[in-house]
DOLUMDO-960520 format. One line per 3 residues: for each residue x, y, z of C-alpha. Coordinates in Angstrom, 2 decimals. Layout:
BEGIN
X,Y,Z ~ ...
//
This chain:
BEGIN
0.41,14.28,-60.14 ~ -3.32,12.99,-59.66 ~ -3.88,9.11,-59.19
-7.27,7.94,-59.91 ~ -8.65,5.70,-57.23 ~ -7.86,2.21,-59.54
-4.00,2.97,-59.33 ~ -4.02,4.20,-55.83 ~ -6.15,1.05,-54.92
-3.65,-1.23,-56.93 ~ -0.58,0.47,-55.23 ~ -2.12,-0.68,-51.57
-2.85,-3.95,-52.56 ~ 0.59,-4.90,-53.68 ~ 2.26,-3.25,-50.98
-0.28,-5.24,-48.70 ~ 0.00,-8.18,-50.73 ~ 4.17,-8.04,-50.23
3.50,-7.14,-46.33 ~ 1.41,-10.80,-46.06 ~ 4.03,-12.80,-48.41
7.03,-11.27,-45.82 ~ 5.03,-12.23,-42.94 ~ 3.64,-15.40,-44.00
7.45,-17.20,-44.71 ~ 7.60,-16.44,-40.66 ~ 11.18,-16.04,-41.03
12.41,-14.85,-37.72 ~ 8.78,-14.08,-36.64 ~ 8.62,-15.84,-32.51
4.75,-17.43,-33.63 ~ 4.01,-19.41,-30.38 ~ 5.10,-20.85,-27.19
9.11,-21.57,-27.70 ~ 9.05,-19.37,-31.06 ~ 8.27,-22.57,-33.26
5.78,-25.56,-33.33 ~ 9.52,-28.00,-32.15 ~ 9.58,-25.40,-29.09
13.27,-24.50,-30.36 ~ 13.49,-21.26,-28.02 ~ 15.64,-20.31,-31.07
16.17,-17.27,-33.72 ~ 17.90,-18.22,-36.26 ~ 19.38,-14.76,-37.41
18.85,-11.40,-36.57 ~ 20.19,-8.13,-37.80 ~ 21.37,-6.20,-34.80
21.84,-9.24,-31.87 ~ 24.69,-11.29,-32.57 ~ 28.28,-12.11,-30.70
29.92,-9.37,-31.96 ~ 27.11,-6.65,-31.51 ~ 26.82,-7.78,-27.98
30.27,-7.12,-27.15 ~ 30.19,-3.63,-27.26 ~ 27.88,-1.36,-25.47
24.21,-0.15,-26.27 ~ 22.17,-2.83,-25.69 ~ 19.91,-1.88,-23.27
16.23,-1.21,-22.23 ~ 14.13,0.35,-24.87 ~ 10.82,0.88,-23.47
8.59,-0.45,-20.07 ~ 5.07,-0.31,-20.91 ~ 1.70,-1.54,-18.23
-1.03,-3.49,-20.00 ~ -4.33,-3.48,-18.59 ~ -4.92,-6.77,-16.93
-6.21,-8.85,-13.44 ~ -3.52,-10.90,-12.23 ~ -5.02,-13.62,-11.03
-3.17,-16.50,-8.59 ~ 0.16,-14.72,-9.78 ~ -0.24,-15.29,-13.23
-0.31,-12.36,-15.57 ~ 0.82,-11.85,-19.13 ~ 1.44,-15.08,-21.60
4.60,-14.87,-24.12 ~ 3.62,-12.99,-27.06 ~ 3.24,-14.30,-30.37
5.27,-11.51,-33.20 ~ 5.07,-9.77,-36.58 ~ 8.06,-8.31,-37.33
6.36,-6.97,-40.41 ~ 2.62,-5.81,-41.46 ~ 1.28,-2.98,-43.54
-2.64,-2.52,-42.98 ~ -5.05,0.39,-43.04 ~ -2.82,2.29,-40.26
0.10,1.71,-42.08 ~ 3.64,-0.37,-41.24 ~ 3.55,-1.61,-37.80
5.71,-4.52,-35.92 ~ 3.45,-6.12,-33.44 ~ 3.03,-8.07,-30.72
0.14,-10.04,-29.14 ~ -0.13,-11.31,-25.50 ~ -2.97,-13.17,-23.64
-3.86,-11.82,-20.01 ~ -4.98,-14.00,-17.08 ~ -7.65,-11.82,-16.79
-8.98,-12.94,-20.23 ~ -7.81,-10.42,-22.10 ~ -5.84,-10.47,-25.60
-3.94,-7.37,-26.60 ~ -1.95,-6.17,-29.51 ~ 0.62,-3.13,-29.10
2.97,-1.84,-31.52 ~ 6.23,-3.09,-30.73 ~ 8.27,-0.83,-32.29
6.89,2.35,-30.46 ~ 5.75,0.42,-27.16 ~ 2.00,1.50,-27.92
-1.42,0.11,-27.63 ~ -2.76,-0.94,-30.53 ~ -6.02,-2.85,-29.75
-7.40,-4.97,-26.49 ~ -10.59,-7.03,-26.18 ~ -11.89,-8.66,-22.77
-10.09,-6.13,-20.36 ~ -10.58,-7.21,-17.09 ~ -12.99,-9.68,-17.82
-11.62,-12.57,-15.48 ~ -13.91,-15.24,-14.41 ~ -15.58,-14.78,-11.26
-14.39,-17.81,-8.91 ~ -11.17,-16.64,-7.90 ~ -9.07,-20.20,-8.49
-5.64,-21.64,-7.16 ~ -2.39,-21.48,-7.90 ~ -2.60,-24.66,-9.84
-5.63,-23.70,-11.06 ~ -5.86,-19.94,-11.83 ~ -8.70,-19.82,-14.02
-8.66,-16.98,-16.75 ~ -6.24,-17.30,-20.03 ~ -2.87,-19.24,-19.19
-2.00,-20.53,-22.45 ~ -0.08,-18.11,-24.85 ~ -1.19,-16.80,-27.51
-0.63,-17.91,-30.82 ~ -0.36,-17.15,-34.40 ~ -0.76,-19.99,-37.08
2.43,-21.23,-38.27 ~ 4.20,-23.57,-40.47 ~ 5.14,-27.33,-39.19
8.65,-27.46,-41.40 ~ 12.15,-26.11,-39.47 ~ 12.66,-22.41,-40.13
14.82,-21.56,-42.45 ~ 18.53,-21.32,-41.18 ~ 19.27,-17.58,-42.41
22.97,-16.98,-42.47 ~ 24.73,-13.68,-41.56 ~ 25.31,-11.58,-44.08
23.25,-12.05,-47.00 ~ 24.06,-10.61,-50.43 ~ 22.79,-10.57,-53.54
24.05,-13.95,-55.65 ~ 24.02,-12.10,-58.82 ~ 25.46,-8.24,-59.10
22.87,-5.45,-60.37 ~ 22.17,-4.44,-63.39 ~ 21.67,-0.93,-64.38
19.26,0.37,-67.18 ~ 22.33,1.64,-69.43 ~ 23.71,-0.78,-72.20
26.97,-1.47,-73.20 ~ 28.89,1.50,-75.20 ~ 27.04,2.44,-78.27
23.95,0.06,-77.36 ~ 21.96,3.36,-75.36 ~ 19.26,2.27,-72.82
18.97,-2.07,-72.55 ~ 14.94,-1.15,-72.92 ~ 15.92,0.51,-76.61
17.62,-3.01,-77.96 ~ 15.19,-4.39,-80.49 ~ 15.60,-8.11,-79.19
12.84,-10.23,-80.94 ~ 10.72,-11.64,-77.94 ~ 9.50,-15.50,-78.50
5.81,-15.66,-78.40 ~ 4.04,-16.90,-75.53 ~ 2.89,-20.58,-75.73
-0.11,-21.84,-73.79 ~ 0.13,-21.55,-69.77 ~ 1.50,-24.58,-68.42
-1.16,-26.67,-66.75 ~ -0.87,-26.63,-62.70 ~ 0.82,-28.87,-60.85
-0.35,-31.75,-58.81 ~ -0.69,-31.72,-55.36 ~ 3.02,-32.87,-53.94
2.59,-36.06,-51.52 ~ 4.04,-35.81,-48.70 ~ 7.91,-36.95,-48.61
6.81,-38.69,-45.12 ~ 4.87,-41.36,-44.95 ~ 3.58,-40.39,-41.69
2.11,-37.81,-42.89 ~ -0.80,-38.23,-45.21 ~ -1.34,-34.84,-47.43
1.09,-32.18,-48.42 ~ 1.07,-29.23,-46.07 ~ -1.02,-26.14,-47.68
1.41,-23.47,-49.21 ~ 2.43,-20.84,-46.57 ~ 2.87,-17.95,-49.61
-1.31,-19.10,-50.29 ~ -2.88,-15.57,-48.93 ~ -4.92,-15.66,-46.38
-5.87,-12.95,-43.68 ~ -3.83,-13.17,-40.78 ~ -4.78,-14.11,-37.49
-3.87,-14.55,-33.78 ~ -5.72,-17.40,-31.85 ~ -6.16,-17.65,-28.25
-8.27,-19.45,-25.58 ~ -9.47,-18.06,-23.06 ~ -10.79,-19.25,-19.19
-14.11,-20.28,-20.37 ~ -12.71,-23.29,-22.53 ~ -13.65,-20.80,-26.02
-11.70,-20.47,-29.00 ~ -10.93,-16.98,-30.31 ~ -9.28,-16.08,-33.71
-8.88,-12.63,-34.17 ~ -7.10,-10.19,-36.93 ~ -4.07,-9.19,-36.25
-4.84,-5.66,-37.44 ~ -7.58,-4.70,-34.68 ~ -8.01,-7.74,-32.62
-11.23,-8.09,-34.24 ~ -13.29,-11.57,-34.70 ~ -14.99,-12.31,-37.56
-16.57,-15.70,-36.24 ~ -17.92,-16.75,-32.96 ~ -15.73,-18.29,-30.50
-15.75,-21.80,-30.75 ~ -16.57,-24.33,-27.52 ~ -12.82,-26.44,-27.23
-12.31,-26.80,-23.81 ~ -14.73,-27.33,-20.53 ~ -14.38,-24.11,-18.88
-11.68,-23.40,-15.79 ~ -8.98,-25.51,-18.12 ~ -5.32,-24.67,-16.91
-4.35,-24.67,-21.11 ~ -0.57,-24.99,-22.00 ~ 1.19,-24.65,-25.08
-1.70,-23.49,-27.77 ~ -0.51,-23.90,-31.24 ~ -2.47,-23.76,-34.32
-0.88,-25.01,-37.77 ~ -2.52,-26.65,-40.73 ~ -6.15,-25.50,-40.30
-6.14,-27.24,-36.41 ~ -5.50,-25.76,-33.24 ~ -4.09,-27.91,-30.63
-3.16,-27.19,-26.61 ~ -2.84,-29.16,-23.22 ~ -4.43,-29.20,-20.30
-2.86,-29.90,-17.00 ~ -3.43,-30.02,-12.95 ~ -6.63,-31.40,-13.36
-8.46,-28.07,-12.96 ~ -12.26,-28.26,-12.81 ~ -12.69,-32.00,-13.49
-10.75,-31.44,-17.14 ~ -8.78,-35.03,-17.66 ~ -5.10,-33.99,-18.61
-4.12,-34.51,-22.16 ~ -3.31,-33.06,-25.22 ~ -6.33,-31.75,-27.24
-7.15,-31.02,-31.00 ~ -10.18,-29.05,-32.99 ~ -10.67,-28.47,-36.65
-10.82,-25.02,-37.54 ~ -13.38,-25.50,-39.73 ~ -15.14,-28.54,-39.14
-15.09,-27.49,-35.23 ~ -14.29,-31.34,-34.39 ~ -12.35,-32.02,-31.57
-9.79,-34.75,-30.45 ~ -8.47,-35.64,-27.50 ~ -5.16,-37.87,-25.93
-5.40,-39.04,-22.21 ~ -2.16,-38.34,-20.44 ~ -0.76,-41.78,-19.57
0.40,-40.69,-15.92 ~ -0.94,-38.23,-13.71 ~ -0.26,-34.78,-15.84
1.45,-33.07,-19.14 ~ 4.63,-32.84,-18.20 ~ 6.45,-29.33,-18.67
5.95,-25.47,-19.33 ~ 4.88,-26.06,-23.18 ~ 2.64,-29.21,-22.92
4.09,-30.93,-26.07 ~ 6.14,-30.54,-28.93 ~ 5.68,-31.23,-32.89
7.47,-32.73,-35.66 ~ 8.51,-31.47,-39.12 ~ 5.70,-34.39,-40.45
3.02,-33.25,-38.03 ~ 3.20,-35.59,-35.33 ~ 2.71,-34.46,-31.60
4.96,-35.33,-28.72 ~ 4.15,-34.81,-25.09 ~ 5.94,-36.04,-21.74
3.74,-37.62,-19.11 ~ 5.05,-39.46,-16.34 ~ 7.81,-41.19,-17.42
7.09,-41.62,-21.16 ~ 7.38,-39.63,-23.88 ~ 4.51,-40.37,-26.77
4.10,-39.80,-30.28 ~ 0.76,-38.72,-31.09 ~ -0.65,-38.37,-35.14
-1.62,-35.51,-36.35 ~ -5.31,-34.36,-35.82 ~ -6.40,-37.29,-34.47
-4.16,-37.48,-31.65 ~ -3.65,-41.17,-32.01 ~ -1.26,-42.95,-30.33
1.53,-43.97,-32.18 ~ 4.62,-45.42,-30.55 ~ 5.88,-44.98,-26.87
9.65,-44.02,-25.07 ~ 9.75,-44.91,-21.87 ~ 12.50,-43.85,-19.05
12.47,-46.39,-16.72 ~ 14.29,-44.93,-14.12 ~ 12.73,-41.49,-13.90
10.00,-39.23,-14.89 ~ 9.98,-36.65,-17.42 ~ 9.99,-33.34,-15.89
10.40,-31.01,-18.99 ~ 7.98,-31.12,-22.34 ~ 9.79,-32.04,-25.58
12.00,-30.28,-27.94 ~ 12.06,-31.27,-31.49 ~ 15.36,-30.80,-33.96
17.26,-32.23,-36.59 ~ 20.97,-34.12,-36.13 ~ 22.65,-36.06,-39.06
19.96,-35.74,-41.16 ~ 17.09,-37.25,-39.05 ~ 14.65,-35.90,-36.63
14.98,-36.16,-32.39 ~ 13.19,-34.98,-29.34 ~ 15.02,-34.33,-26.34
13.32,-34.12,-22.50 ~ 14.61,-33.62,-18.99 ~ 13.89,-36.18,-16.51
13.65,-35.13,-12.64 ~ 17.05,-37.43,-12.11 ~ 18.55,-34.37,-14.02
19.12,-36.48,-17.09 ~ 18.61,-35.12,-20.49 ~ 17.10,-38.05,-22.94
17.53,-37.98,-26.65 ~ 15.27,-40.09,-28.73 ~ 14.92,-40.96,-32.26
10.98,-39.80,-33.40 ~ 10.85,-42.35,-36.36 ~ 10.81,-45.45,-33.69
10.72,-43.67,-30.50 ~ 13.67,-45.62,-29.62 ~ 16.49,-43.94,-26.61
19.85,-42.94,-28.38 ~ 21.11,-41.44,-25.51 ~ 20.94,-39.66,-22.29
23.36,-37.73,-20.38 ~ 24.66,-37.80,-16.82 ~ 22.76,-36.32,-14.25
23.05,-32.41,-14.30 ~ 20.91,-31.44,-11.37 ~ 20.08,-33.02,-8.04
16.65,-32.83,-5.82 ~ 13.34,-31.26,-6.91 ~ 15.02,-30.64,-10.80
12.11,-29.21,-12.83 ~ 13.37,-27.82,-15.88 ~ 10.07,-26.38,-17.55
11.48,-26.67,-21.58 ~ 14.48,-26.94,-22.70 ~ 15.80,-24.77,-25.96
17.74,-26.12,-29.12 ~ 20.13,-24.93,-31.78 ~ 22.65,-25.45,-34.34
26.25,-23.29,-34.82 ~ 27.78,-22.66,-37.49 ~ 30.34,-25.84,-37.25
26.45,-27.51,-36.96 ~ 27.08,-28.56,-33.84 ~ 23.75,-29.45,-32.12
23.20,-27.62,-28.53 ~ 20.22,-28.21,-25.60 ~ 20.19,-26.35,-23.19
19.08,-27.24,-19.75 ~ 17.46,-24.80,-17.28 ~ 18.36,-25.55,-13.52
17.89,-24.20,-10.33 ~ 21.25,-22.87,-10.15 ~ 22.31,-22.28,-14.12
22.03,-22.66,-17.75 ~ 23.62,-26.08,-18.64 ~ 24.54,-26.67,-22.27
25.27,-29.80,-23.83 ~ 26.55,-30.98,-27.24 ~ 25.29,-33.89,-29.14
27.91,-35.99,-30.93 ~ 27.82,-39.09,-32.72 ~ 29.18,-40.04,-29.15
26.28,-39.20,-27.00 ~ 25.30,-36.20,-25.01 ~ 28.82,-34.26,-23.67
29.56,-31.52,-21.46 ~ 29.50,-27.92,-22.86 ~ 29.76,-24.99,-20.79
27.91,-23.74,-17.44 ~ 26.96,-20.20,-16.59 ~ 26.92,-18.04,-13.84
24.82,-18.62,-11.31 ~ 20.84,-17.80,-12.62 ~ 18.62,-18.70,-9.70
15.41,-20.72,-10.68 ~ 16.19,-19.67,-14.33 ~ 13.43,-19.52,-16.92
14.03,-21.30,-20.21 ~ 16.76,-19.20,-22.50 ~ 16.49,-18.85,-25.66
18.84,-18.28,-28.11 ~ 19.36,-14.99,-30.57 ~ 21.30,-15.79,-33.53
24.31,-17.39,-31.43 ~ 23.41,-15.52,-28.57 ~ 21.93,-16.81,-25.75
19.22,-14.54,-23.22 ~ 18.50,-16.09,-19.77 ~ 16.75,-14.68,-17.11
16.35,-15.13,-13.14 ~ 12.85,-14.63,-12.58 ~ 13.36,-13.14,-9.03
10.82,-13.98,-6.74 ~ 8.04,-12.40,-4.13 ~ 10.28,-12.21,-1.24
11.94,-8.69,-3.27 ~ 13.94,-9.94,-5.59 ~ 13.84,-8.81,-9.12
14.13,-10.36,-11.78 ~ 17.67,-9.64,-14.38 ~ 17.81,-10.61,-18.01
21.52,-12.04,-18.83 ~ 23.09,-12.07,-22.13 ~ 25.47,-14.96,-23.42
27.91,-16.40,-25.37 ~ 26.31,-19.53,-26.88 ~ 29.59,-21.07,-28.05
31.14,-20.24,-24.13 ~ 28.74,-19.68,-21.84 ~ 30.59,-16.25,-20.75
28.20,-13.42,-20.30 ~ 28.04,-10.17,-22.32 ~ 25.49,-8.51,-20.39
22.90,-8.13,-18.07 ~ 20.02,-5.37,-17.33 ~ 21.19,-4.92,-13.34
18.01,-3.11,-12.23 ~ 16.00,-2.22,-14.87 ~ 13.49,-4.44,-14.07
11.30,-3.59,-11.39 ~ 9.32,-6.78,-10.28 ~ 9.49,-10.34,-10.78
8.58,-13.14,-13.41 ~ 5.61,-15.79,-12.86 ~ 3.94,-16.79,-15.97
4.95,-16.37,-19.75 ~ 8.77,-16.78,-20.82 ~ 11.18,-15.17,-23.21
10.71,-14.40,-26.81 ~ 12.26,-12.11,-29.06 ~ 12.56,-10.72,-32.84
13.24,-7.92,-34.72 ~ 15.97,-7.37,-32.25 ~ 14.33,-6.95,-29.01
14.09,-9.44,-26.24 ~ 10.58,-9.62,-24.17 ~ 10.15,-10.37,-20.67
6.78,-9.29,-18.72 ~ 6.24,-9.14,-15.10 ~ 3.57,-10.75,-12.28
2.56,-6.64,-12.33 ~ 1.65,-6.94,-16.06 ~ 4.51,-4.72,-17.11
6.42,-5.31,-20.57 ~ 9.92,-5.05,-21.13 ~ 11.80,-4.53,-24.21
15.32,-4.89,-24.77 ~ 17.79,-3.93,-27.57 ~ 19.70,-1.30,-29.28
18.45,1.88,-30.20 ~ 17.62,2.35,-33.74 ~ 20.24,4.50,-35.51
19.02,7.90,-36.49
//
């Protein structure tokens, strides 16, 4: 059969246009630093990871793969931002896109472990920096996302109505034969008025993430510029755009709602420490002043299902509005300072942040009036820095953070009561922030420079009691990025720009 160009042409364009409607709900797609724009650290569901998968044998390492980049100050490769699903002009790919210190952004095919485009190779900047201030990219990557909660998927979806075939009932022959009258078609209904915003803290509705739109990864890089490339070939169509002053230590980039937004921190190259804003398409920018002496914490800042930003500095936690980067309202822990940036959620129907102080107490506070509801008993003692902590909900909707130590993974449980004890892990030296795989969480010692390597741990979220742990597959240690995962793989890369991917082999 022959296909004139017109019907081939079609045919691509509606698989393409289903590939960008599946990636643009971003269901279990990790966008950003901490997977989501509240810094969750949490999948909601996933096909192959779960409790019971993990139980029995096969997960394992699936491929090791070097990227071309210049460590610099031992930083290397940012978490990646993920899509799980894309069909372009090379076909169906899942992807993955990490920032290099050495400048560089890269996309590889995360399915096969294969280069798929890079720009900047190599290309650090020429003064060679400090550890606090490294120069080159250090924020991750980032793909624009959605502000709401992602959707919580449950296991084992069906269809709500049964199929129907293209037989009739006996005697009726083929449904499409029935001679059922069809009403006529009145006029199109007119469309719909913009929907106001259910918040009033937040001014306009939120565009519609099923609008198309090409897809795009942003990133900035050490000279303070503002990339936004396709996620196909890692191409630009603009110019990069001046945001920061150049030699910025940049935390936590996250773009939603036609605005970018990151943090700076340390101080690096006479930047003031803050949180930062720019239009992407009116290239204004905004900026917040950090109230004490830095951004507090391995994300820089969280944000809110209405669009409002909250960062840690010193010992107060602020609520910033959207854009504009206003300041709003103020939490402050008077005994402590924060040591942790903010994680967002929801608990009986309103919306919290939680943040780590360096007494080891976890602080829970209400974002509507910034107002304390609780904090928990110290869980750590001397130099605590827990980084970010990670969020999520069972299936009893019971409400877990967990805490990062220098020892463990704490986990606590919010009640009506307060914060209360949960479960403690082995022992995870120095442990990165988990995150958590539909019910399971993945934890990793980062290992250090002294020889030890770094091991990824799988466990029970409910118990704490591991399922599993990758012994010596990994060859160096962990300095810069975090965990992320999707698609069922977990990702972990290494101070020698290696990238690791975990899960179960695909079932031939």
């Amino acid at each position: 059969m022959i296909f004139s160009n017109r019907v081939l042409k079609g045919a691509i364009c509606t698989l393409a246009a289903f590939g960008l409607l599946h990636a643009q709900r971003g269901g279990n797609d990790w966008m950003t630093a901490g997977n989501d724009v509240q810094r969750s650290n949490w999948i909601r569901y996933d096909a192959k990871i779960s409790e019971q998968t993990m139980r029995k044998p096969g997960f394992q390492l699936l491929w090791k793969m070097k990227l071309n980049n210049v460590t610099r100050q031992q930083q290397a490769l940012t978490s990646p931002a993920l899509l799980d699903f894309y069909i372009g002009y090379r076909g169906f790919r899942t992807l993955g896109f990490f920032g290099g210190s050495g400048d560089t952004t890269i996309g590889i095919d995360t399915d096969m472990g294969r280069l798929e485009w890079q720009n900047g190779a190599g290309k650090s900047m020429a003064k060679p920096g400090t550890p606090a201030c490294p120069g080159g990219m250090t924020s991750s990557i980032t793909r624009p996302t959605a502000i709401v909660y992602p959707l919580n998927v449950g296991r084992g979806q069906a269809r709500a109505n049964p199929a129907r075939s293209g037989v009739g009932e006996p005697f009726e022959g083929a449904v499409t034969l029935k001679q059922t009258p069809a009403p006529r078609p009145g006029p199109p209904p007119a469309p719909p008025a913009p929907a106001a915003s259910s918040n009033p803290r937040r001014a306009t509705a939120p565009p519609s993430p099923f609008a198309p739109r090409a897809q795009f990864v942003v990133a900035v890089t050490g000279d303070g510029q503002l990339h936004q490339m396709y996620v196909s070939n890692g191409e630009e169509p603009k110019a990069p755009v001046p945001f920061l002053k150049p030699g910025a230590h940049a935390v936590g980039l996250t773009a939603f709602d036609g605005v970018a937004y990151v943090a700076t921190v340390n101080g690096c190259n006479g930047v003031e420490n803050g949180v930062y804003s720019i239009n992407l398409e009116t290239k204004e920018v905004n900026q917040w002043k950090a109230t004490g002496k830095n951004i507090e914490g391995s994300t820089g800042f969280a944000v809110g299902p209405e669009g409002e930003v909250y960062a840690a500095s010193g010992n107060q936690l602020v609520a910033l509005e959207e854009a504009k980067l206003n300041q709003r309202a103020v939490y402050t822990a008077k005994e402590s300072s924060f040591v942790s940036s903010p994680v967002v959620f929801a608990f009986n129907g309103k919306n919290y942040l939680a943040a780590a102080t360096a007494d080891g107490r976890v602080h829970v506070v209400n974002s509507e009036d910034m107002s304390g509801i609780a904090a928990s008993q110290p869980l750590a003692s001397g130099n605590f820095t827990a980084g970010a902590l990670a969020s999520w909900e069972d299936e009893k909707k019971v409400r877990w953070i967990l805490v990062p130590t220098a020892t463990n993974i704490t986990a606590l449980k919010l009640t009506a009561n307060g914060l209360e004890a949960g479960w403690t892990s082995r022992e995870i030296p120095s442990a990165i922030t988990p995150i958590i795989v539909n019910g399971v969480v993945f934890a990793a010692a980062p290992g250090n420079a002294k020889g030890a390597k770094a091991v990824l741990y799988a466990i029970d979220g409910l118990t704490g009691k591991e399922f599993w742990n990758s012994g010596t597959s990994i060859s160096s240690f962990v300095t810069s990025g975090g965990l992320a995962a999707g698609g069922g793989r977990v990702y972990l890369s290494t101070v020698d720009n290696h990238q690791y991917s975990f899960g179960f082999f695909m079932e031939i």
